[in-house]
C-alpha positions as CSV (number, residue, x, y, z in Angstrom):
1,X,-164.3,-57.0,38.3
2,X,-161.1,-56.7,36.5
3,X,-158.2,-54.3,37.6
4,X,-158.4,-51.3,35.0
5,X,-158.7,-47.3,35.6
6,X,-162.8,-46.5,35.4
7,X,-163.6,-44.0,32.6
8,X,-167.0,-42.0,31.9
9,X,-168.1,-42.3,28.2
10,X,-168.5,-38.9,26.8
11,X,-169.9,-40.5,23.4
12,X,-169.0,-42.2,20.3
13,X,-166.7,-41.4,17.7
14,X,-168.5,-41.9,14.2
15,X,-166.7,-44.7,12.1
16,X,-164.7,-47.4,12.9
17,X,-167.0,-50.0,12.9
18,X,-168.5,-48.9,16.1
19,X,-166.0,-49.8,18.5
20,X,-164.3,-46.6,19.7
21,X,-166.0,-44.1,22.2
22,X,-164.6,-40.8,23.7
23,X,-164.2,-41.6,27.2
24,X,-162.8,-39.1,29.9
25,X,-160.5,-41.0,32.3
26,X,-159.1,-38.8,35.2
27,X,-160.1,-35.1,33.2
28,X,-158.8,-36.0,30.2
29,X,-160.6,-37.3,27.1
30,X,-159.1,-40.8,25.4
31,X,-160.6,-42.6,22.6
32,X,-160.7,-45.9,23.7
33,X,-162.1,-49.2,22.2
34,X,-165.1,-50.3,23.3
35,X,-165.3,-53.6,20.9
36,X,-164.7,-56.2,23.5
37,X,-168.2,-55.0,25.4
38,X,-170.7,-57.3,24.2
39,X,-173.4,-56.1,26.3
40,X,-174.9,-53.4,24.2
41,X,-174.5,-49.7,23.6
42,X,-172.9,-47.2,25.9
43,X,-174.8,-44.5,26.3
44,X,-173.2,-41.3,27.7
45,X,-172.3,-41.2,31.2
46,X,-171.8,-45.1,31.7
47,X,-168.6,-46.0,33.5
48,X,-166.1,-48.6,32.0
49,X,-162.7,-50.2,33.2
50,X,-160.1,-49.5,30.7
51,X,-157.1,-51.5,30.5
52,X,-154.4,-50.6,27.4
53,X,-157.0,-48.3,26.0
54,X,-159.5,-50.7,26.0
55,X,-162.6,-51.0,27.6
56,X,-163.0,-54.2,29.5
57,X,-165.6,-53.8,31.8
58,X,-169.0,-52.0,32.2
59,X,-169.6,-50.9,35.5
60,X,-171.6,-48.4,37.8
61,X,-170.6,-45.2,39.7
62,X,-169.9,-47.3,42.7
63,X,-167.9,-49.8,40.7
64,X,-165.8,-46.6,39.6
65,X,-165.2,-45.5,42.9
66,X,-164.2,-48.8,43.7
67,X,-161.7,-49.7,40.9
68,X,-160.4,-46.2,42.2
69,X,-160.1,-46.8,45.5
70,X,-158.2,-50.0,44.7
71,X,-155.7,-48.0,42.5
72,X,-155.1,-45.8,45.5
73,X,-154.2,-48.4,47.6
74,X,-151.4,-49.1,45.2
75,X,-150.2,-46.0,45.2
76,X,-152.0,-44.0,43.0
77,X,-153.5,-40.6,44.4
78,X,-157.1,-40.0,43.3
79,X,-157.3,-36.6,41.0
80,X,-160.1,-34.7,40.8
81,X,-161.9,-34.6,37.4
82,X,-162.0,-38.5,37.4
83,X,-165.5,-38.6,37.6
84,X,-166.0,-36.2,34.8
85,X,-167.4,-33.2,36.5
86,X,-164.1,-31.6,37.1
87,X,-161.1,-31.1,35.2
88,X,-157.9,-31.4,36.6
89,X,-155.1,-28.3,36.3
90,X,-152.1,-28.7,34.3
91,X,-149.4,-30.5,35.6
92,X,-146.5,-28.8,37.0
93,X,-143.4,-29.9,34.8
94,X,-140.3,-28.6,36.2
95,X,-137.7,-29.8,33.5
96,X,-136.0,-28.2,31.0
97,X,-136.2,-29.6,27.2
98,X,-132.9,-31.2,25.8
99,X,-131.0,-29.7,29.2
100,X,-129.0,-31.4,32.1
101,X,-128.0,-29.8,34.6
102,X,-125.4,-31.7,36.9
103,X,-125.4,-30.3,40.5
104,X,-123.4,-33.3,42.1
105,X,-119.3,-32.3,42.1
106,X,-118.6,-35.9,42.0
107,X,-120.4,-36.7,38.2
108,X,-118.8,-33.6,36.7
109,X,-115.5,-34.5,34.6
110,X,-112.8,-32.0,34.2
């Protein structure tokens, strides 16, 4: 198994030779090239490892959980929606656009 982030294939995308597919990875839908699988087509619902939007890997649903699991133990937290039956809410961006706001006294120049 190869270190990627698993990704459910929603379908695929008519043109391009065949070789992208819609795939939702954590909630969100990616086209992602699937021309490096040489093991037939993917129908929807099968589970891939996607490194630098492409798909490396086909695996199963426990194969998913476990390339997930292993990206927790790095550090990354497990959203719902990954396996395509939930999506995620928003994220919560507390930053203004093209503002800075200094609180520290010491970085402020007079």
């Amino acid at each position: 198994m190869c270190l990627g982030i698993p990704g459910q294939v929603i379908g695929p995308i008519d043109g391009y030779g065949n070789q992208l597919a819609l795939v939702n990875v954590a909630g969100v839908q990616r086209k992602i090239n699937i021309g490096l699988l040489d093991d037939g087509p993917l129908p929807p619902g099968s589970w891939v490892l996607i490194h630098m939007g492409f798909a490396l890997e086909r695996v199963d649903d426990a194969g998913a959980d476990q390339a997930m699991s292993g990206l927790e133990l790095m550090g990354r937290p497990r959203q719902p929606g990954y396996d395509g039956n939930d999506v995620p809410p928003p994220a919560d961006h507390h930053h203004d656009q093209g503002e800075h706001h200094d609180t520290d006294e010491s970085v402020r120049t007079n």
